[in-house]
ZADO-1210 file (C-alpha; in nm, 4 decimals, padded with zeros to 6 digits):
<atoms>
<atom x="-01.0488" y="-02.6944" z="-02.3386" code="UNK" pos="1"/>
<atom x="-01.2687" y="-02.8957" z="-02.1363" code="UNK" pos="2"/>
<atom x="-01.1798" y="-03.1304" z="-01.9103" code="UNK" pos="3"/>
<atom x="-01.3750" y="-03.4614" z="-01.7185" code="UNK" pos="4"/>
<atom x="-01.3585" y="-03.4852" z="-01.3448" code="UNK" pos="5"/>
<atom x="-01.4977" y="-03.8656" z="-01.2543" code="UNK" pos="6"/>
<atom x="-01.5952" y="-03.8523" z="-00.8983" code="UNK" pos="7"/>
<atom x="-01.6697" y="-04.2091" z="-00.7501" code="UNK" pos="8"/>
<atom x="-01.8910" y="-04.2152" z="-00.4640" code="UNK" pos="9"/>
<atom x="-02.0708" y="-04.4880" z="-00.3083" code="UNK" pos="10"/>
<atom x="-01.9347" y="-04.7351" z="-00.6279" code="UNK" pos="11"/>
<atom x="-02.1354" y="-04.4518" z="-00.8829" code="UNK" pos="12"/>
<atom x="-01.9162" y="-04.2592" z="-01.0817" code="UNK" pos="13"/>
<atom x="-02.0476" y="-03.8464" z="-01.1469" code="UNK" pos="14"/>
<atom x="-01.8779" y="-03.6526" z="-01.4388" code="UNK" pos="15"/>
<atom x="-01.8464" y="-03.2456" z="-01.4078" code="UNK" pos="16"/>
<atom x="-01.7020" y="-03.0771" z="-01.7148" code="UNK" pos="17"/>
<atom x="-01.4197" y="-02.8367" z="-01.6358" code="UNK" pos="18"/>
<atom x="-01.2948" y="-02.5061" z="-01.8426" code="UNK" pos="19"/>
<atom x="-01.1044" y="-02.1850" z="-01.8078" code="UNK" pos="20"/>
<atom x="-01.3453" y="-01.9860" z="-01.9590" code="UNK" pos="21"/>
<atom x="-01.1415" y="-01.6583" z="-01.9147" code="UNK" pos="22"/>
<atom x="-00.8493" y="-01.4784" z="-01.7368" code="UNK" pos="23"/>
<atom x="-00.8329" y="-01.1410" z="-01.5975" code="UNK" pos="24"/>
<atom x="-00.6672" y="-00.9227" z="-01.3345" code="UNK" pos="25"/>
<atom x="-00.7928" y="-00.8059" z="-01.0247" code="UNK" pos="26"/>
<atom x="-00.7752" y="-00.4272" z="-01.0370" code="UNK" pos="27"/>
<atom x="-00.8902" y="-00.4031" z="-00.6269" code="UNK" pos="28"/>
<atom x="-00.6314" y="-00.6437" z="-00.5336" code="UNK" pos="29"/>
<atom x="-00.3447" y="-00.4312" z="-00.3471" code="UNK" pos="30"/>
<atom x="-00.0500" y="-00.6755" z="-00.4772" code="UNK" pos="31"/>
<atom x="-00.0852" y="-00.8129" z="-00.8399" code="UNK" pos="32"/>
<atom x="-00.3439" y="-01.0406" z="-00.9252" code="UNK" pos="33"/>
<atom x="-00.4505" y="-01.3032" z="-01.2230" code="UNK" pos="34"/>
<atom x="-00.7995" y="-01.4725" z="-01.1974" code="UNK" pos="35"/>
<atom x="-00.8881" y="-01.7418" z="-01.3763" code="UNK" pos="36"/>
<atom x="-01.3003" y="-01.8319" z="-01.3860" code="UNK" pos="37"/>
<atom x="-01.3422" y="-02.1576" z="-01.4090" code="UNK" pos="38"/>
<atom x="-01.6713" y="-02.2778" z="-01.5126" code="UNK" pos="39"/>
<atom x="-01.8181" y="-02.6496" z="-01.3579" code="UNK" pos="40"/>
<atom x="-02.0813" y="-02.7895" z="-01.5590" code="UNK" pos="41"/>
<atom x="-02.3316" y="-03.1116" z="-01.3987" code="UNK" pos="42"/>
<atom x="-02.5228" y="-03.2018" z="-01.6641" code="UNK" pos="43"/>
<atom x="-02.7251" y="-03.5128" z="-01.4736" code="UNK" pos="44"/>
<atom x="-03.0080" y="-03.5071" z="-01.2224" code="UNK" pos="45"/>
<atom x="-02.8552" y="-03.7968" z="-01.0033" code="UNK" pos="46"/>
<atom x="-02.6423" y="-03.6284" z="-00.7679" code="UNK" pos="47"/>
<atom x="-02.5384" y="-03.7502" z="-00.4042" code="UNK" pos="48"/>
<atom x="-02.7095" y="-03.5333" z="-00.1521" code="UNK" pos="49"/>
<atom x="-02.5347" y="-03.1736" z="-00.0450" code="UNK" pos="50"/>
<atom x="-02.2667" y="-03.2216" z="-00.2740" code="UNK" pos="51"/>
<atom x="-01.9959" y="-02.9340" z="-00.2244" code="UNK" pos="52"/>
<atom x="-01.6752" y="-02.8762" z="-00.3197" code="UNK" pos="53"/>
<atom x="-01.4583" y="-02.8111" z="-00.0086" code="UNK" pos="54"/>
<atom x="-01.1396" y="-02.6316" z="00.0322" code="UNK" pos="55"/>
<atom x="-01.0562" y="-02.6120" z="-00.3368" code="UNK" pos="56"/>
<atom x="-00.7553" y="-02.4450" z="-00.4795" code="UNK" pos="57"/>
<atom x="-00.5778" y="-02.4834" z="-00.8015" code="UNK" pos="58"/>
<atom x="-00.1558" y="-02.5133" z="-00.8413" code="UNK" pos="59"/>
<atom x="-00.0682" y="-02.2964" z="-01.1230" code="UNK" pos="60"/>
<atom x="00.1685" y="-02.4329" z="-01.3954" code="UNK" pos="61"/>
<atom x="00.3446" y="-02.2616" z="-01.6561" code="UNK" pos="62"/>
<atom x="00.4334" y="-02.5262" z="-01.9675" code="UNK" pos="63"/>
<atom x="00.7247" y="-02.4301" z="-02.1948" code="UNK" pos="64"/>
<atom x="00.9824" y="-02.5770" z="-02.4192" code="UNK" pos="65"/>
<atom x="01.1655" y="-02.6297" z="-02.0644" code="UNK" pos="66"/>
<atom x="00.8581" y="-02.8424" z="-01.9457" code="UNK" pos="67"/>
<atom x="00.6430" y="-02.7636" z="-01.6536" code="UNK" pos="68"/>
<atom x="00.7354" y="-02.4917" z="-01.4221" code="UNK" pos="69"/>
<atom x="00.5658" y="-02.4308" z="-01.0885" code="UNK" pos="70"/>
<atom x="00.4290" y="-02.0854" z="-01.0642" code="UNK" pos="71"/>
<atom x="00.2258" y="-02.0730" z="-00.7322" code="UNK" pos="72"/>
<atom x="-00.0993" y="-02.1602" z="-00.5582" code="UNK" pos="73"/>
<atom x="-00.4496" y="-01.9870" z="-00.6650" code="UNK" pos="74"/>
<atom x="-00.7791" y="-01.9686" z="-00.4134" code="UNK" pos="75"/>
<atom x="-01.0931" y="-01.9067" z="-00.4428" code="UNK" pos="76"/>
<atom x="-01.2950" y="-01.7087" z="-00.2120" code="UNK" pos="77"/>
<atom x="-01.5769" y="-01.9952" z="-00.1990" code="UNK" pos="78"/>
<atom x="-01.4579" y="-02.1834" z="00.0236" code="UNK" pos="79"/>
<atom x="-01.7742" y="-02.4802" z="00.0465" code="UNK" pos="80"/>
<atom x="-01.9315" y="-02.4274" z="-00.3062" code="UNK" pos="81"/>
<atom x="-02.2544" y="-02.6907" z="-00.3388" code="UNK" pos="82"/>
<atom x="-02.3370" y="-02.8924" z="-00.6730" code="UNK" pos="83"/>
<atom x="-02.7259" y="-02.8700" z="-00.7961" code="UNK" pos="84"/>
<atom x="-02.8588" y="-03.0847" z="-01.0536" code="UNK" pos="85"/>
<atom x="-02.8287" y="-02.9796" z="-01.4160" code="UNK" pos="86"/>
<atom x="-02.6590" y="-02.6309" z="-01.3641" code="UNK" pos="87"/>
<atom x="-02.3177" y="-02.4547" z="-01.4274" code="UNK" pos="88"/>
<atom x="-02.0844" y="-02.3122" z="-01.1516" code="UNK" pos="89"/>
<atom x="-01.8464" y="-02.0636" z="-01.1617" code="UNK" pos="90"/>
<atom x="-01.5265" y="-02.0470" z="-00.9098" code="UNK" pos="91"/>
<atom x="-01.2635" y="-01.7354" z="-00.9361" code="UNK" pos="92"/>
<atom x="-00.9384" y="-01.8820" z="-00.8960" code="UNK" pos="93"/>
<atom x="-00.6866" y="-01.5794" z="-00.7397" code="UNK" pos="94"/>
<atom x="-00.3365" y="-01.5780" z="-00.7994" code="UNK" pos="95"/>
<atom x="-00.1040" y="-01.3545" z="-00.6617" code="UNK" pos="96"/>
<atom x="00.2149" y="-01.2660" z="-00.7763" code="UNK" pos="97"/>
<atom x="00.5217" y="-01.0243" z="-00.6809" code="UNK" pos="98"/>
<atom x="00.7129" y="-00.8386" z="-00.9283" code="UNK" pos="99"/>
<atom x="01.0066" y="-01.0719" z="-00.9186" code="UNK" pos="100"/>
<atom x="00.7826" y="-01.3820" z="-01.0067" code="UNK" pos="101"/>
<atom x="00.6070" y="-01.1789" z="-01.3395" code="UNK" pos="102"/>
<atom x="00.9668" y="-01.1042" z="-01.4211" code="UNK" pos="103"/>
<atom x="01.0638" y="-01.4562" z="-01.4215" code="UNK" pos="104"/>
<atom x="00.7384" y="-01.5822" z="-01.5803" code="UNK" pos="105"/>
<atom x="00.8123" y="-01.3213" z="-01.8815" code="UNK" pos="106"/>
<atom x="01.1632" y="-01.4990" z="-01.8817" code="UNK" pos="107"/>
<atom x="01.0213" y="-01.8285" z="-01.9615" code="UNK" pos="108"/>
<atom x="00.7469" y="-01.6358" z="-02.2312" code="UNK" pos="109"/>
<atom x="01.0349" y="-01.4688" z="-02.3987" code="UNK" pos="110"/>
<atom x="00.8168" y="-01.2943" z="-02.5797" code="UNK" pos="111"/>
<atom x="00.5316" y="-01.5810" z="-02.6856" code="UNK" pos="112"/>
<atom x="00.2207" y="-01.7062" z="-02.5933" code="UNK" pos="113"/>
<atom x="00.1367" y="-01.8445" z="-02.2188" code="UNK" pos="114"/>
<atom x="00.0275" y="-02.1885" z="-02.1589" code="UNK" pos="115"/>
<atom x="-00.1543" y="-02.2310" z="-01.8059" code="UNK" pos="116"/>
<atom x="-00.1643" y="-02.5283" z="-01.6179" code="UNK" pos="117"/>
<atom x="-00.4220" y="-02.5928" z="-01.3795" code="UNK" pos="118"/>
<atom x="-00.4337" y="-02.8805" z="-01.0719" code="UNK" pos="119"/>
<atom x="-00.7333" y="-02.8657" z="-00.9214" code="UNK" pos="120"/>
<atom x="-00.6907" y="-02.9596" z="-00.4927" code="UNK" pos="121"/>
<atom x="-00.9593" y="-03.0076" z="-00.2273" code="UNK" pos="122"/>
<atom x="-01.2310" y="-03.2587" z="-00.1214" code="UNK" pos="123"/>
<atom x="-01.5687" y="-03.3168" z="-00.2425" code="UNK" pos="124"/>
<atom x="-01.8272" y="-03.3255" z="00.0632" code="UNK" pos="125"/>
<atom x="-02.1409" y="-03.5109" z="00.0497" code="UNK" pos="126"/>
<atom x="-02.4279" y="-03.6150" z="00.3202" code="UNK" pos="127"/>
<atom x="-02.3989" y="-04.0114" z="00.3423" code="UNK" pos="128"/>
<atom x="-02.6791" y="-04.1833" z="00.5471" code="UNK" pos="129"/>
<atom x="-02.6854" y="-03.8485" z="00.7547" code="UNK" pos="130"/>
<atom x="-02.3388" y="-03.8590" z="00.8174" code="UNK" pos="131"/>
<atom x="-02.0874" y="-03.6252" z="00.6326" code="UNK" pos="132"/>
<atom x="-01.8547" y="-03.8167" z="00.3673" code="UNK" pos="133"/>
<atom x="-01.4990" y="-03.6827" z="00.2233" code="UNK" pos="134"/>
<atom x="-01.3480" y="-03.7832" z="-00.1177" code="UNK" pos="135"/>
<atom x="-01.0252" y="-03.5960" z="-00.2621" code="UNK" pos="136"/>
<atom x="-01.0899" y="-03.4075" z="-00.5975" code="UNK" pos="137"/>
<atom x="-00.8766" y="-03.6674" z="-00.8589" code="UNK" pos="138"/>
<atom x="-00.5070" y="-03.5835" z="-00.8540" code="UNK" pos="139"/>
<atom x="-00.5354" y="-03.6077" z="-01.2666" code="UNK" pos="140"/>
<atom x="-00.7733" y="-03.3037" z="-01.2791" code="UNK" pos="141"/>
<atom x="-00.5537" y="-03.0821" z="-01.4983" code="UNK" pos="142"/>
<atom x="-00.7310" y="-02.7545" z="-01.6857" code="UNK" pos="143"/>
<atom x="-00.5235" y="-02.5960" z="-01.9699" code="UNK" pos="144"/>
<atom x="-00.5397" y="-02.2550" z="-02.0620" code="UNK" pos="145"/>
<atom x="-00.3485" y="-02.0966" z="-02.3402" code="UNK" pos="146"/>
<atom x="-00.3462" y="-01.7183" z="-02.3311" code="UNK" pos="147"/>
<atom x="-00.1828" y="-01.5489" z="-02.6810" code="UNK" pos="148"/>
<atom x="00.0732" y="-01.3193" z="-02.6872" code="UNK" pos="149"/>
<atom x="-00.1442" y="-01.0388" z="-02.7502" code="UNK" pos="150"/>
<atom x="-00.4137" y="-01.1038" z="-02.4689" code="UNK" pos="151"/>
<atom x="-00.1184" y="-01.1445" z="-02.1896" code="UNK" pos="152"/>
<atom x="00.1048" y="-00.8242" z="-02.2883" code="UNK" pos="153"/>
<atom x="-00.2186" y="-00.6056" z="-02.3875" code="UNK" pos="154"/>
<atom x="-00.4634" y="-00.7154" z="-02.1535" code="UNK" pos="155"/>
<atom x="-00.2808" y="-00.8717" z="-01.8296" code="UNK" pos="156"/>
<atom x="00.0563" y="-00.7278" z="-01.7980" code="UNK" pos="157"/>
<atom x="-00.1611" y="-00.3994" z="-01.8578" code="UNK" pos="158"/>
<atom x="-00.3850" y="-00.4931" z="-01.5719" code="UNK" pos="159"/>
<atom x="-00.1011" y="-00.5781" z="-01.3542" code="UNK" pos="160"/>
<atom x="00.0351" y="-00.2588" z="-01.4205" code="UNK" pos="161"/>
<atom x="00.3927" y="-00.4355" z="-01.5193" code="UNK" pos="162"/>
<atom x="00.5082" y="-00.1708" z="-01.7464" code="UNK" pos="163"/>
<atom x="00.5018" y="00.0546" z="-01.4718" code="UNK" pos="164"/>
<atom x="00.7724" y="-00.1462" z="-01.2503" code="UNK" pos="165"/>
<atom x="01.0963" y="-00.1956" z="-01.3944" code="UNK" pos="166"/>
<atom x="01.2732" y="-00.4953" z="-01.2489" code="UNK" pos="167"/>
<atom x="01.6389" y="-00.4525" z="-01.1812" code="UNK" pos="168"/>
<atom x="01.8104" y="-00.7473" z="-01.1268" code="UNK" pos="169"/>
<atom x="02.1185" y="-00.6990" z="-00.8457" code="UNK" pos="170"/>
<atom x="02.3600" y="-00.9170" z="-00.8584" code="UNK" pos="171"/>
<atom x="02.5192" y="-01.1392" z="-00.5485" code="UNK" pos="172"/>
<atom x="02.7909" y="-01.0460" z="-00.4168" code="UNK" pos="173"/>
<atom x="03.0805" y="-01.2849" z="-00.3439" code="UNK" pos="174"/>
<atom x="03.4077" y="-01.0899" z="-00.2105" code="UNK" pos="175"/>
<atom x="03.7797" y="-01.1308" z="-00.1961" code="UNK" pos="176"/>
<atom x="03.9031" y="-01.0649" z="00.1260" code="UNK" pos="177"/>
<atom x="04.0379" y="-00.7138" z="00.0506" code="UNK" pos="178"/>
<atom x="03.6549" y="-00.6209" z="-00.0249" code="UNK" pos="179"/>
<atom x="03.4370" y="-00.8495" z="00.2409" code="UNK" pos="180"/>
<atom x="03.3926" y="-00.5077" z="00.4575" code="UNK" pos="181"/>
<atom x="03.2486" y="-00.3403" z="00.1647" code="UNK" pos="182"/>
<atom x="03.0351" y="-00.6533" z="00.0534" code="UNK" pos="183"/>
<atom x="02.9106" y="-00.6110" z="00.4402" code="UNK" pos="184"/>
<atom x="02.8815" y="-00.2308" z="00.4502" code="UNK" pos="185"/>
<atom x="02.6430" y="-00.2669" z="00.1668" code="UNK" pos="186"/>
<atom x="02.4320" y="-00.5307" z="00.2973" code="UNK" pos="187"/>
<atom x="02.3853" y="-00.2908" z="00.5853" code="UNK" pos="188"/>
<atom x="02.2626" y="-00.0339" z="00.3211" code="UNK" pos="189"/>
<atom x="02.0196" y="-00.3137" z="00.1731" code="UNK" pos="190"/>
<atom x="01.8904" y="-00.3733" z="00.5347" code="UNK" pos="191"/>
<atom x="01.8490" y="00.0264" z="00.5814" code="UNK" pos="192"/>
<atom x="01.7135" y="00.0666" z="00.2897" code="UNK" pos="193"/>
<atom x="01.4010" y="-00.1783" z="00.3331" code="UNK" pos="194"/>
<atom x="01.3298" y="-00.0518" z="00.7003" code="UNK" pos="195"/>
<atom x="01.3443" y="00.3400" z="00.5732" code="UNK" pos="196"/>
<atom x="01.6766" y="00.4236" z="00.7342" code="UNK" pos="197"/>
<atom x="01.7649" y="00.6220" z="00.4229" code="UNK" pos="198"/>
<atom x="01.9858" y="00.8657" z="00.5806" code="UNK" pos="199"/>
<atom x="02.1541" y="00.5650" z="00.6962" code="UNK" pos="200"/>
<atom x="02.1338" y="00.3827" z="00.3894" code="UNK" pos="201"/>
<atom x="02.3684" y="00.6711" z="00.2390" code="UNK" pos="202"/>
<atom x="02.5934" y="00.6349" z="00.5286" code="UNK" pos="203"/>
<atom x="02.7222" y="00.2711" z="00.4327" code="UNK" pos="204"/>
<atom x="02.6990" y="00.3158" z="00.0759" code="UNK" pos="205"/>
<atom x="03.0216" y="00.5658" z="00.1383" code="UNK" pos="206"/>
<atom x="03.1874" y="00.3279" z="00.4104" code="UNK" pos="207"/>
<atom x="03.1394" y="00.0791" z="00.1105" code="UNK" pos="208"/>
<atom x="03.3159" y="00.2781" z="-00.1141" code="UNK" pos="209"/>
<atom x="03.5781" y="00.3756" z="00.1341" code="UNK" pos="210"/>
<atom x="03.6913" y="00.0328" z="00.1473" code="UNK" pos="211"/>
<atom x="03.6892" y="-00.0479" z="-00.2017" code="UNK" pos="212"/>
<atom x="03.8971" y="00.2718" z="-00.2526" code="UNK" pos="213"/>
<atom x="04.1187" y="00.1680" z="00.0139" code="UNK" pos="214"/>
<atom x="04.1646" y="-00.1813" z="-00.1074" code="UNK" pos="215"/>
<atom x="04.2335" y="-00.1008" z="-00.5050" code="UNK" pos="216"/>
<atom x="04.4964" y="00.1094" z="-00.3236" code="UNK" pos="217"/>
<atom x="04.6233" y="-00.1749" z="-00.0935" code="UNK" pos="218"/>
<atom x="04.6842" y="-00.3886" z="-00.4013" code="UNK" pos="219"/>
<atom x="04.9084" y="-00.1433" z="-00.5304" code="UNK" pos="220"/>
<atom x="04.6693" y="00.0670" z="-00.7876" code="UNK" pos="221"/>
<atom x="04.7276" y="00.4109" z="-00.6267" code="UNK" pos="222"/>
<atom x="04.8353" y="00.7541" z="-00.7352" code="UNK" pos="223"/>
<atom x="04.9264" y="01.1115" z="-00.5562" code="UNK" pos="224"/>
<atom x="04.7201" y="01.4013" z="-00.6193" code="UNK" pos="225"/>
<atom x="04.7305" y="01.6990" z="-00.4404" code="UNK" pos="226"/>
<atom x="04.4115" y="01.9231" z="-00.2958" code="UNK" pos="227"/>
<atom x="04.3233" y="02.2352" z="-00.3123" code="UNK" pos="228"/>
<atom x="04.5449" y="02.3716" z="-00.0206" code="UNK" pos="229"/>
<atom x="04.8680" y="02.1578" z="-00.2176" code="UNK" pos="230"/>
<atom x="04.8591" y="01.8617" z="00.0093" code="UNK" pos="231"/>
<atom x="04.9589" y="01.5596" z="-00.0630" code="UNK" pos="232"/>
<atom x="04.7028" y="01.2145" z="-00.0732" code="UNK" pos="233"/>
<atom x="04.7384" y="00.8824" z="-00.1865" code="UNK" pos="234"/>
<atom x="04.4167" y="00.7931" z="-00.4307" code="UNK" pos="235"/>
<atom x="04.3024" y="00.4725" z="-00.6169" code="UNK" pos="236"/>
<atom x="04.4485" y="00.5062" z="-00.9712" code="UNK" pos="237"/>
<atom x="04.1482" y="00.3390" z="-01.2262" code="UNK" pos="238"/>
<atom x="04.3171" y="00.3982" z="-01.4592" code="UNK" pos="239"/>
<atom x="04.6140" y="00.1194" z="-01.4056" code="UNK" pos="240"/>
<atom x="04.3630" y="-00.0697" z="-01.1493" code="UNK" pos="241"/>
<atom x="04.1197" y="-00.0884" z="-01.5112" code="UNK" pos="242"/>
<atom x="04.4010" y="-00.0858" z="-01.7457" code="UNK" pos="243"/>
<atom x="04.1959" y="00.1170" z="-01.9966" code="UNK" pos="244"/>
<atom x="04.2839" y="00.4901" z="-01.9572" code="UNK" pos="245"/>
<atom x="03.9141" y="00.5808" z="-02.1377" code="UNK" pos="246"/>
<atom x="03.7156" y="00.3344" z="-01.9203" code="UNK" pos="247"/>
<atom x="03.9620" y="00.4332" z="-01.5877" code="UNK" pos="248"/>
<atom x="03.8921" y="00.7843" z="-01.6417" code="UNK" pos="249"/>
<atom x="03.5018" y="00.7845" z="-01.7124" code="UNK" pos="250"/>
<atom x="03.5097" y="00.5348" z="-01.3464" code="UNK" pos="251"/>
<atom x="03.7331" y="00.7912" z="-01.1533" code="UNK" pos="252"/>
<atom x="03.4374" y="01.0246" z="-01.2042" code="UNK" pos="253"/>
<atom x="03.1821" y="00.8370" z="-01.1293" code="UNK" pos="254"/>
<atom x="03.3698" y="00.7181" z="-00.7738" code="UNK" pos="255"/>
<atom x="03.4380" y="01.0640" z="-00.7414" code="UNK" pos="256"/>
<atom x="03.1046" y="01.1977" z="-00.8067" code="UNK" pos="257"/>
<atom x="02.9396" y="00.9231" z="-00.5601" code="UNK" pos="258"/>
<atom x="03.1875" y="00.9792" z="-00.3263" code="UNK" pos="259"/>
<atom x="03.0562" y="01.3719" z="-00.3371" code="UNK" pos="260"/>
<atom x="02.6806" y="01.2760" z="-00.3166" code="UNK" pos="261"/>
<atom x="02.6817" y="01.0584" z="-00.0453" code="UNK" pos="262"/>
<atom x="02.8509" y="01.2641" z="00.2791" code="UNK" pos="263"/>
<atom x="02.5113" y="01.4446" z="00.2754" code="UNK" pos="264"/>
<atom x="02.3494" y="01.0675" z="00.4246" code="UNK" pos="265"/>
<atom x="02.5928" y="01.2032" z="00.7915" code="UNK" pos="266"/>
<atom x="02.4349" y="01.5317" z="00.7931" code="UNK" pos="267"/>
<atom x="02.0833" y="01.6744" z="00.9701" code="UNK" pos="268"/>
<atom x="02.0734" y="01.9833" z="00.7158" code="UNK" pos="269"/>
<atom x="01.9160" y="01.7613" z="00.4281" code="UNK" pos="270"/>
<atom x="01.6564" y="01.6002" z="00.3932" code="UNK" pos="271"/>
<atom x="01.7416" y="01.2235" z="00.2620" code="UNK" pos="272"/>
<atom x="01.4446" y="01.0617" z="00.1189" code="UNK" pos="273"/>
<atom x="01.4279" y="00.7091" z="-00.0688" code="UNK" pos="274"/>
<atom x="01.4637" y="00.8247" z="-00.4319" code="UNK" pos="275"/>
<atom x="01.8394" y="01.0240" z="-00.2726" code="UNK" pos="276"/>
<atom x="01.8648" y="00.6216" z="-00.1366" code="UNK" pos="277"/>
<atom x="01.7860" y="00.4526" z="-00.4422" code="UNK" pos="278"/>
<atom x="02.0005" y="00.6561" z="-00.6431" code="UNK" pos="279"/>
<atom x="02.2976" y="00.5845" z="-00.3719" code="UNK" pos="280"/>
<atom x="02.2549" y="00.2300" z="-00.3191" code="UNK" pos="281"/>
<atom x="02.2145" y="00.1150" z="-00.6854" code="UNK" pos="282"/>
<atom x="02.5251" y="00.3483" z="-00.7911" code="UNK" pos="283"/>
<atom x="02.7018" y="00.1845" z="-00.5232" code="UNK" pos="284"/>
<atom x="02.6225" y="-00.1510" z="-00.5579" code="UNK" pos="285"/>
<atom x="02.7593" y="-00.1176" z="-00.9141" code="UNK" pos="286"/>
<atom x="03.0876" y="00.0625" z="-00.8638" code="UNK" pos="287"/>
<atom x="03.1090" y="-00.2309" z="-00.5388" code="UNK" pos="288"/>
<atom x="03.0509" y="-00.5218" z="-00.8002" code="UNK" pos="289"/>
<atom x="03.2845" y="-00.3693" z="-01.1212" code="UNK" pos="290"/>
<atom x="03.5393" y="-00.3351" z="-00.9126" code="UNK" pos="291"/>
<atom x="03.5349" y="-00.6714" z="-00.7074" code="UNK" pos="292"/>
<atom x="03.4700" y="-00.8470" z="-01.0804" code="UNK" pos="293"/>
<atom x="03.7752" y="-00.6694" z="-01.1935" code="UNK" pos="294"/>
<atom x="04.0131" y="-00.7435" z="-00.8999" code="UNK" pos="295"/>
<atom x="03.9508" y="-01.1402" z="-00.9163" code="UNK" pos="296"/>
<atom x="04.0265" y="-01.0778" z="-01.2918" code="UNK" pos="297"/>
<atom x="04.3910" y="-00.9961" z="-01.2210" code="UNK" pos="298"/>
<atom x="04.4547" y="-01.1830" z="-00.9005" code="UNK" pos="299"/>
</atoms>
């Protein structure tokens, strides 16, 4: 769709036709990356002398049955691009977007068509009785681009490499006060996690899981088992603490087998690397969350 910019300089007005002509991604960019080209077509000879575009970017909408949705800022290389009589001009646009912000921008898709919105920023620079002039790009400069279902999933989220990321979405925690220390043992592991401290990472997943064990017990869901050498031990029963004896026992096991995985996180004889503090954290995080959902349930 083409669009009319009306510049007004010196009390003359100048029209440049404006279009998406295309999108694509940018396969050299290290994060993910969607260009749009837009095209800038002068079709007159008058034109003010040196006539550039200056410091030009574009804010990226996204328009859905929700309305307009901000999706982020898009620059162009070119940072002073100049105008010649009569002749076309072509200006990359770069977005770049995170994993989390393609999730959310499939969200609002849910499973259609995209409709770009593009709001062209900068100044227009022009020589003015030797001096240099300045005159904002019209705030009402809006390109539309409407990419079908079939171009985005096939041809962009291919680029972008999206079906190779899965996005997980972890939820919040807020805790009792029986579970805070676990809520804060695993925000340690979070922190650990990012800097690389995986053997670390392992080590306050279990200190998370020690309190949540001790606290299910605290509110008075415990049992007596004995070990191996016929000892005696208070345990968390998830079975009452659940009140299902299918889903109780199925959760026992996978406490239990947690529980088993992650002493090897205090320990120099093994090596702990991020997929052994992936697999800890996420587990963790979700026997953390059940079981704080499930204690405000009967408190």
């Amino acid at each position: 769709m083409v669009e009319i910019m009306n510049i007004y300089i010196n009390s003359q007005n100048f029209k440049l036709e404006l279009r998406v002509e295309d999108i694509n991604t940018n396969s050299i960019s290290f994060s993910p990356q969607i260009s749009f080209n837009v095209i800038i077509n002068y079709n007159q000879q008058l034109l003010p002398d040196e006539m550039h575009l200056f410091g030009v970017y574009a804010k990226v909408n996204l328009a859905g049955n929700n309305g307009i949705v901000y999706v982020g800022r898009a620059y162009s290389d070119r940072q002073l691009i100049r105008f010649f009589p009569d002749s076309n001009i072509n200006i990359m646009f770069n977005l770049e977007l995170n994993y989390y912000e393609l999730e959310q921008i499939e969200k609002l898709r849910n499973g259609g068509e995209i409709n770009f919105q593009l709001e062209l920023k900068g100044a227009v620079m022009y020589n003015n009785q030797n001096n240099l002039s300045f005159t904002e790009i019209p705030p009402s400069t809006q390109l539309k681009y409407r990419v079908p279902k079939s171009d985005w999933t096939e041809k962009i989220l291919k680029g972008l490499k999206y079906k190779k990321v899965w996005m997980l979405e972890v939820p919040e925690l807020e805790s009792p006060e029986e579970f805070k220390e676990a809520v804060s043992h695993l925000d340690s592991a979070w922190r650990q996690f990012s800097m690389g401290e995986y053997k670390n990472t392992l080590v306050d997943c279990r200190k998370a899981l020690e309190v949540v064990g001790s606290g299910v017990k605290k509110a008075g869901f415990e049992k007596i088992e004995q070990n191996k050498n016929g000892e005696e031990h208070h345990v968390p029963d998830w079975r009452k603490f659940l009140d299902d004896k299918s889903t109780g026992k199925k959760f026992e096991k996978i406490f239990r087998d947690t529980w088993q995985f992650l002493p090897s996180g205090a320990h120099t004889g093994k090596n702990i690397d991020r997929g052994d503090a992936n697999l800890a954290l996420m587990t963790t995080h979700a026997i953390v969350y059940y079981a704080i959902r499930r204690f405000l349930e009967i408190t």
